[in-house]
Structures are given as structure tokens and as C-alpha cells.
C-alpha positions in Angstrom: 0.5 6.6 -22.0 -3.2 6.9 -19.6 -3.8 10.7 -20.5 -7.2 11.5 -20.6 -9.0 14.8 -21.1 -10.8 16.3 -17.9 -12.1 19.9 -17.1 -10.4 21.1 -19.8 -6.8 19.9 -19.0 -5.3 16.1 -19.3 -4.7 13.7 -16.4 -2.5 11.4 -16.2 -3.1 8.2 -14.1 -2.5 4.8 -13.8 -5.3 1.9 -13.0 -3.9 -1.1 -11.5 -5.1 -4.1 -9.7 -8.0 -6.8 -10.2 -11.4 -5.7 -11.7 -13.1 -7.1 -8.8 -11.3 -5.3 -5.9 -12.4 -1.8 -4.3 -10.9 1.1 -6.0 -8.3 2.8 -4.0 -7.7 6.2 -4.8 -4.0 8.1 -4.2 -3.4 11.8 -4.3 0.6 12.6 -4.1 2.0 15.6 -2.2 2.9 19.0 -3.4 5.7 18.6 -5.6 5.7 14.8 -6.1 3.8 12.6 -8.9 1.9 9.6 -8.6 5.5 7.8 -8.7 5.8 8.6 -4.6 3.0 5.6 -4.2 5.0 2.5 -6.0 5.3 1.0 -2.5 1.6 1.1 -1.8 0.9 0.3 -5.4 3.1 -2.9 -4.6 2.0 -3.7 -1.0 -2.0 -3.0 -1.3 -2.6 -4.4 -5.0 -3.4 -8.1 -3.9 -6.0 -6.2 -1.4 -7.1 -3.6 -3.7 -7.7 -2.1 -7.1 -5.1 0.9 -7.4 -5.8 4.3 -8.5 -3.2 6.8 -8.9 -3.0 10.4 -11.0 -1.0 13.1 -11.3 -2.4 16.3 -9.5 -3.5 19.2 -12.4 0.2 21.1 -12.7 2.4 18.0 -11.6 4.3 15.3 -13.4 2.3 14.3 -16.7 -0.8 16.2 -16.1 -1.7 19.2 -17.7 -0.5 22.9 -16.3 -3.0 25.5 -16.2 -1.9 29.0 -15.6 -3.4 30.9 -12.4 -3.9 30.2 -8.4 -6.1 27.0 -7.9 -8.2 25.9 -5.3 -8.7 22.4 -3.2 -12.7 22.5 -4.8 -10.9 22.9 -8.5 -8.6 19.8 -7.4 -11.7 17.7 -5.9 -13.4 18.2 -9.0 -10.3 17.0 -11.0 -10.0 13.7 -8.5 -14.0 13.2 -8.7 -14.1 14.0 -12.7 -11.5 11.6 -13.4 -13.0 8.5 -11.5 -16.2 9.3 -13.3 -14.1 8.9 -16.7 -13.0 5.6 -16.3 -16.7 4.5 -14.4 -15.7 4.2 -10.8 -18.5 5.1 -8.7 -17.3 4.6 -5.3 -13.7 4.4 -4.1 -11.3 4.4 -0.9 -9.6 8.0 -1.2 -6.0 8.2 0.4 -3.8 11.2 0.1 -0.6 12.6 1.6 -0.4 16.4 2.6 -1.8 18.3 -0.6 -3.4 14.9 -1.4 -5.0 14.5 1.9 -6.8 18.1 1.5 -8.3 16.6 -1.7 -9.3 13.5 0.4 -10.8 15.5 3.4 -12.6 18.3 0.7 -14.0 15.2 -1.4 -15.1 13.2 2.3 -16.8 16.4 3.2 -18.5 17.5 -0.3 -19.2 13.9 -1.6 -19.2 11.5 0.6 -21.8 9.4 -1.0 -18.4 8.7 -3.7 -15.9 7.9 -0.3 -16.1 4.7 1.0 -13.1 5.5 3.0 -10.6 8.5 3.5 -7.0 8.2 4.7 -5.3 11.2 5.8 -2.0 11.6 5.9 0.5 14.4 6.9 -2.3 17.0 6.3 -4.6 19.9 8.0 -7.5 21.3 7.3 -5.7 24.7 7.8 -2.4 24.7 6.6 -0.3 28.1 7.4 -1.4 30.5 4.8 1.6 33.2 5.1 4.1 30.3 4.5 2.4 29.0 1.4 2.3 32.3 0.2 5.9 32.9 0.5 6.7 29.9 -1.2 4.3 30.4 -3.8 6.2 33.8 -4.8 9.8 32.1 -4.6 8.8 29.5 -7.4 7.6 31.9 -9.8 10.4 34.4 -8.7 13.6 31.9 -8.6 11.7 28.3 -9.9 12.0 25.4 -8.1 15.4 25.6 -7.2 14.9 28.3 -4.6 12.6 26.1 -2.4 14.3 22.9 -3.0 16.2 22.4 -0.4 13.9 23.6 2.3 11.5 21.2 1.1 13.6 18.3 1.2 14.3 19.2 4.8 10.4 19.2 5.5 9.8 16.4 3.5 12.2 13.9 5.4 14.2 13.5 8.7 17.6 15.1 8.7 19.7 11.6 9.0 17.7 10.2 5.7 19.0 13.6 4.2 23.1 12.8 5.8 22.7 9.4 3.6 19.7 9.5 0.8 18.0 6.5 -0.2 17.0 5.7 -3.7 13.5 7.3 -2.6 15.0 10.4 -1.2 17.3 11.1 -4.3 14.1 10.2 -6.9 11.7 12.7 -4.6 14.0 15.7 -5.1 14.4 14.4 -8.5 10.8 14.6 -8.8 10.5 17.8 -6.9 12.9 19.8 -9.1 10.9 18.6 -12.6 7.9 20.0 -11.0 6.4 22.8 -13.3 6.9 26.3 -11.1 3.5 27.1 -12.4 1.8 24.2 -11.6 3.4 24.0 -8.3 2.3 28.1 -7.5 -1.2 27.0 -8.3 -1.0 24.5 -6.1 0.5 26.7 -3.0 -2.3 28.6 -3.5 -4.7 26.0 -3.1 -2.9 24.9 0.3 -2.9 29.0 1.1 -6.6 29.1 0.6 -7.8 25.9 2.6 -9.4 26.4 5.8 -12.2 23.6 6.2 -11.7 23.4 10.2 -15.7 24.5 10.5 -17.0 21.1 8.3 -15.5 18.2 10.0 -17.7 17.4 12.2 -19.9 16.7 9.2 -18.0 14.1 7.8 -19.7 11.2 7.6 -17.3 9.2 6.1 -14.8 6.4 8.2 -11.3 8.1 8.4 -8.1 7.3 9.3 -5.3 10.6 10.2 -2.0 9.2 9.6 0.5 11.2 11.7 4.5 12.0 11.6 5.9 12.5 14.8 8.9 13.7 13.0 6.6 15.6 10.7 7.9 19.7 10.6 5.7 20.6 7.7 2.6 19.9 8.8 3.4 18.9 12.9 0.7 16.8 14.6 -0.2 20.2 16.9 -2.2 21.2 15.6 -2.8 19.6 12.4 -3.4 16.3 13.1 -5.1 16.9 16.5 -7.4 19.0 14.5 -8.4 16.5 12.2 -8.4 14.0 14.9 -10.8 15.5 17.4 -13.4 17.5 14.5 -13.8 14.3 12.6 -16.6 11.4 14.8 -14.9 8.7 15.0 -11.7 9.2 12.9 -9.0 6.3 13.6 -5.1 7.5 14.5 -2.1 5.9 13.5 1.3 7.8 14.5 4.5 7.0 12.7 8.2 7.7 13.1 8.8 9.5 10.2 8.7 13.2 8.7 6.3 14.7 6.1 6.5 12.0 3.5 5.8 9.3 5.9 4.4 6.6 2.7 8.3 7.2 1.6 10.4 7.2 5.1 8.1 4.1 7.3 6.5 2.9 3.5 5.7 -0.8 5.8 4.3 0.6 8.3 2.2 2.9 6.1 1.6 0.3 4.1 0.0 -2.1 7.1 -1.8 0.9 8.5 -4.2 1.2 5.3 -4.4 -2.5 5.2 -5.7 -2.5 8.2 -7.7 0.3 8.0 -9.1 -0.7 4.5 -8.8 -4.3 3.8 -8.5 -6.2 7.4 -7.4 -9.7 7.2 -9.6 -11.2 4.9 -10.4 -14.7 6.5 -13.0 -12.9 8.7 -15.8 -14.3 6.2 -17.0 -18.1 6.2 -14.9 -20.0 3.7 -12.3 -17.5 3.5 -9.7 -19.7 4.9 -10.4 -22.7 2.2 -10.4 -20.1 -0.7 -6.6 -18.8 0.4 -5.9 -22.6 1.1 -6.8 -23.7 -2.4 -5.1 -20.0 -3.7 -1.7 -20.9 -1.8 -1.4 -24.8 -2.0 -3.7 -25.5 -5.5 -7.0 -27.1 -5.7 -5.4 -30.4 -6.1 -4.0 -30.9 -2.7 -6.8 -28.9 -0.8 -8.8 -31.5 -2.6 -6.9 -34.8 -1.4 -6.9 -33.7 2.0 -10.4 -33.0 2.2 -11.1 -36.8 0.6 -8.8 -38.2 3.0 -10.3 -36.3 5.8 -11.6 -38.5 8.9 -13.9 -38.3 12.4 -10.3 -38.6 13.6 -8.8 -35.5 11.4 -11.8 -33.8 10.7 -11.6 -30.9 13.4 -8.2 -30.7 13.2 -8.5 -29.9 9.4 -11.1 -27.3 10.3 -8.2 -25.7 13.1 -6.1 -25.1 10.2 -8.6 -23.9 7.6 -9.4 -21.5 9.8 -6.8 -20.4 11.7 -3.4 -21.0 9.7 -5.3 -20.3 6.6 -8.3 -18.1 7.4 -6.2 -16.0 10.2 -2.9 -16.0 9.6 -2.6 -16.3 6.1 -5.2 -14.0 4.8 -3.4 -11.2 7.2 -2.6 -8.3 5.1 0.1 -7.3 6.3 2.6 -9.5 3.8 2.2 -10.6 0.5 2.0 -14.6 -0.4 5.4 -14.6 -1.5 6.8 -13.3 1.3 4.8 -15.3 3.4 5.7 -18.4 1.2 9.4 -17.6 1.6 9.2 -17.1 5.5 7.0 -20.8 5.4 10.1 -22.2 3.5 13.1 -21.1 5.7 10.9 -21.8 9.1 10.4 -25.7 7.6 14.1 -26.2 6.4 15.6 -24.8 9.7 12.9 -27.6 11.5 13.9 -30.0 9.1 9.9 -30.1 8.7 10.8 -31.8 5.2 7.0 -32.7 4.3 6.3 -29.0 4.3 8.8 -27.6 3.0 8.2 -30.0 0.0 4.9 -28.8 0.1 5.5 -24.8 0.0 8.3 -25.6 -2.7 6.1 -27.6 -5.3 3.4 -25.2 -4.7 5.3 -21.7 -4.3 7.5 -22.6 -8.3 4.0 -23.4 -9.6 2.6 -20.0 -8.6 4.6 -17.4 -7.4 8.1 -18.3 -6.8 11.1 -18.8 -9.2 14.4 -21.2 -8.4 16.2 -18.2 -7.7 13.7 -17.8 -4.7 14.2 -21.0 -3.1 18.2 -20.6 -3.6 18.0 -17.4 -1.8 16.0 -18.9 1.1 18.5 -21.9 1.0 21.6 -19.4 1.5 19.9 -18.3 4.2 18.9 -21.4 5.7 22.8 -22.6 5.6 24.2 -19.5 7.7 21.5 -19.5 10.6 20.5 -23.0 10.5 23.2 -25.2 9.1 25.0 -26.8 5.9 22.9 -29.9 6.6 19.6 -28.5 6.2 19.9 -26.2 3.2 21.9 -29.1 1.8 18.9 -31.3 2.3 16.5 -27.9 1.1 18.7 -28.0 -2.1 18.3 -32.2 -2.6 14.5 -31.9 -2.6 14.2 -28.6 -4.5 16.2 -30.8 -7.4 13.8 -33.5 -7.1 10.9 -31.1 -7.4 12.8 -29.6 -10.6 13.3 -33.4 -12.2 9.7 -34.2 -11.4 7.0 -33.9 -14.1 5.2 -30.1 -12.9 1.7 -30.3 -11.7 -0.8 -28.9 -8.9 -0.9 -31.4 -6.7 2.9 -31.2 -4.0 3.8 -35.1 -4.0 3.0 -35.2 -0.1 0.7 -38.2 1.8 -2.6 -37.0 2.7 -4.3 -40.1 4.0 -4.7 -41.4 7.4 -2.6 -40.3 9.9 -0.3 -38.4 7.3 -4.0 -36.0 6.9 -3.3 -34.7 10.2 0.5 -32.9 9.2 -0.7 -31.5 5.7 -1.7 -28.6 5.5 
């Protein structure tokens, strides 16, 4: 289990990603865990290296006894990056999360490369915190639960839970009372309103226009107008808008931290050789003519280097949607193509029989049944990085 020792408690956390991707750091909401961000951890890993902890008196970290404060919980957030070596990060957090996001952007920014926040105020209502506070340690987390389900998401996800509502109040009632009072009080105490014009550091204020805990007036409008510069996204969702619109959460910090990544020079031959193998890339660039050459150069750059390089799906998605969109065209060259190169990388049979099914009820029997023939063939044939597919002469201007 990642427990390490900071400020005289333990953290828990969980590192994930590639070494060499920016460091992305989440802060849950009161009463969740680090668990709430599996769908970012999922969505933004190809992009970025993943961060996430529990907050000092939730889920596996350590419960102190006492009232904390957003500085105590900014020093946790700061001492643990500094444990496992990370210098500068991305910060994102959702309401309690996002006050330790906004108090690190305005205290360190030299550490914040960028802060996302979301659901959140720099002045949260103090009498209402309080009261809450009291009922935990008075009647535990029972007596609040049911309030705060009805703040965390809109009433019709409520009528008929998802998986994620059901595991939040899951999560929710585990929460230490203790922990969670210390963390009220942190929220109570908050009132940074007089700093953000300070911030020097690029932000993006992630509103819910269904949002009842922490409504956009004023909150978000606070944040929006006192920090230069800051970025808005609004979504259709309540307080726990990374659970209720998790895709469109998910493409507003892509966007915001990681745009499409084909924006460099040779961006679009790198994803080319990532998504179709060196092999190929490498035919079709010996095969290349005066004739083919600029055309080769629109697709580098635009079907690879723009579209491709979007974050917005992941490669297997992508590779799925390449598949069905070729079959239904009976584009039979490329669908051979995404096939031999999507079961050598990131695809499995069970993939292409899914995208087949599919295929059969919207685009016909004959095409998935000629999808399933060449699938078969690509099974029989001897595995290797190069899709069997013509790349010379005139056959060099339909590869891709």
C-alpha cells in the first residue's frame, strides 16, 4: 500500500502514468477519497502523469484529532510531492480540493504549473460548515448523509443511482467523523477573496450550473472575475461535476492542460509511427513520390498531427471508431490496416467482434461479414508490425 509519513501523519496516494509526463495533481472533495478521480486517472493518463492522495482525515490517510486549516492541508499536498521528488506539478481539485489548489496557486506558485478549480470558493459559507461540523461529531456521518448526497448530485441521478452515486455515499459514510470535522473547519475558516488578484498562476474555474453546494453566484463568479485571466468552463452537473459530466470534465482539463499534442513539428509522424508501427510509417515514407509527396505531408499533419493527437479520446477508442467508419465504407485497405495494427497494440479480438456487431446492425450483414473474413485472415497470418497493405505508387496515396 503507498503510505508514506508526512507532517507527522501518513498519506496515502497513488502515482500513476509515464515518468516523462507533467505531474497532475488531484485533491478529492470533503468526504470522498482519491477513488472519486478513477475517470480522470483513466481519461488523462496517456496525457499526463497522475497524482492522487487521500486528504489528512479521509480514506487511508492518517486522522489527526482537532479543527484544521486550508494552510495545514496545502502543506500536506506540497509536503507530499516533495516526498516522492516532484518539483512542479498541474494542481486540480474539486470543492475542498479546489481550496487546496487555489491556497497552493496563491502561496507557491513557483510549485503550480497550472490550477483547475472546480466546484469551489474562496469563501465558502462559514455558519453552514459549522453546523455540519457539530452534526458529525454529535450524530457521525449518518446525520449529514443524506443532505450531502443531495448537494453532491442532481436529484434525478439520486431517483436512479449509478455505480458512482452508490460508491460516493459508500465512500461518504466510511469517512472518519473526525477527520471529516477537521475538515469542515478548514472550509469554515477559508476566506482568501482578498489574494486572487495575485495569482499568478494560469487557472481554469470549473462550474456546475446544477451546483447547490457551492452555486456559481457567487462562488464561481468570485473566482472568475479576482483571478487575471482565469479560463471558465460551465457544466450541467451538480457539486461533484468530475462524477455526474466525468467526459466533459475530463475534455475540459485536456484542453486546458494538455491541448492536442500535434501542435509541435513532427508531432503528427511520432503519433503515426505510435498508432500504425514504425514498419508501415516506414514503407510509405520509401515509397513516397513528387506525385504523393504533399499528400503524405496532408495526412501527417492533419489526420495524424490534428485529429489524432486530439485529447479528447484515447487511441483505442479512436481505433475502434477508425474501424467501424472503414467497415460501414467497405474501405477494406484500412480497415485491414487499423485491424493488424490496433491487435498488435492495443486492441484484443474481442474488440474487433464488438465493433463487427455493431457494424452488422447499422451497416449491414455484408460488411461485418466481410470485417469478420479479414479479421480471420489477420489471425492466421504470421504477427508482425508492418499491416500487409500496398504502399507503392499510386496505392502510397490511400495509406495512411
Amino acid at each position: 500500500m503507498p503510505l508514506i509519513t508526512i507532517r507527522g501523519t501518513t498519506c496515502f496516494y497513488r502515482l500513476e502514468g509515464r515518468d516523462d509526463r507533467p505531474v497532475l495533481m488531484l485533491a478529492h472533495s470533503l468526504g470522498q477519497d482519491h477513488g472519486m478521480f478513477d475517470a480522470q486517472a483513466a481519461a488523462l493518463g496517456d496525457h499526463l502523469r497522475i497524482l492522487r492522495y487521500d486528504i489528512r482525515g479521509h480514506g487511508a490517510s492518517g486522522v489527526t484529532p482537532g479543527d484544521y486549516t486550508i494552510d495545514q492541508l496545502a502543506d500536506d499536498a506540497l509536503a507530499l510531492a516533495d516526498a516522492l521528488g516532484i518539483e512542479r506539478f498541474a494542481f486540480c481539485g474539486v470543492s475542498l480540493g479546489g481550496m487546496i489548489a487555489l491556497r497552493i496557486a496563491a502561496r507557491a506558485p513557483e510549485r503550480v504549473t497550472a490550477a483547475v478549480l472546480a466546484n469551489t470558493s474562496s469563501r465558502p459559507d462559514a455558519a453552514g460548515m459549522e453546523a455540519r461540523r457539530r452534526s458529525v461529531l454529535s450524530g457521525g456521518m449518518a446525520a449529514v448523509a443524506d443532505a450531502v448526497m443531495g448537494r453532491f448530485f442532481s436529484p434525478e441521478r439520486l431517483v436512479a443511482p449509478s455505480g458512482a452515486v452508490q460508491t460516493a455515499r459508500r465512500v461518504l459514510i466510511a469517512t472518519d467523523p473526525v477527520g471529516y470535522a477537521g475538515c469542515c473547519a478548514a472550509i469554515r475558516d477559508l476566506d482568501v477573496t482578498a489574494e486572487l488578484p495575485g495569482i499568478p498562476t494560469p487557472v481554469l474555474v470549473v462550474g456546475g450550473e446544477r451546483d447547490i453546494s457551492l452555486p456559481w453566484t457567487p462562488h464561481g463568479e468570485t473566482l472568475a472575475a479576482g483571478i487575471r485571466g482565469a479560463r471558465v468552463v460551465m457544466l450541467h452537473a451538480a457539486h461533484l461535476s468530475n462524477l455526474e459530466a466525468p467526459r466533459m470534465f475530463n475534455a475540459a482539463v485536456l484542453a486546458f492542460l494538455a491541448p492536442a499534442e500535434g501542435s509541435g513539428d513532427g508531432d503528427g509522424e511520432r503519433v503515426r509511427r505510435e498508432v500504425l508501427g514504425d514498419a508501415h510509417v516506414d514503407r510509405a515514407i520509401a515509397s513516397t513520390t513528387p506525385l504523393t509527396r504533399d499528400f503524405q505531408a496532408l495526412i501527417t499533419d492533419y489526420a495524424w498531427g490534428a485529429v489524432w493527437s486530439r485529447p479528447g479520446l484515447d487511441v483505442r477508442s479512436r481505433r475502434m471508431l477508425a474501424l467501424a467508419i472503414t467497415a460501414s465504407l467497405g474501405r477494406w485497405e484500412e480497415f485491414r490496416l487499423h485491424a493488424t495494427a490496433g491487435l498488435a497494440r492495443e486492441l484484443e479480438l474481442c474488440d474487433l467482434e464488438e465493433v463487427l456487431l455493431q457494424t452488422a446492425i447499422y451497416a449491414g450483414v455484408p460488411a461485418a461479414n466481410a470485417g469478420f473474413r479479414i479479421v480471420s485472415e489477420i489471425e492466421a497470418a504470421p504477427r508482425d508490425d508492418a499491416p500487409p497493405v500496398a504502399d507503392g505508387g499510386a496505392d502510397a496515396a490511400r495509406s495512411r
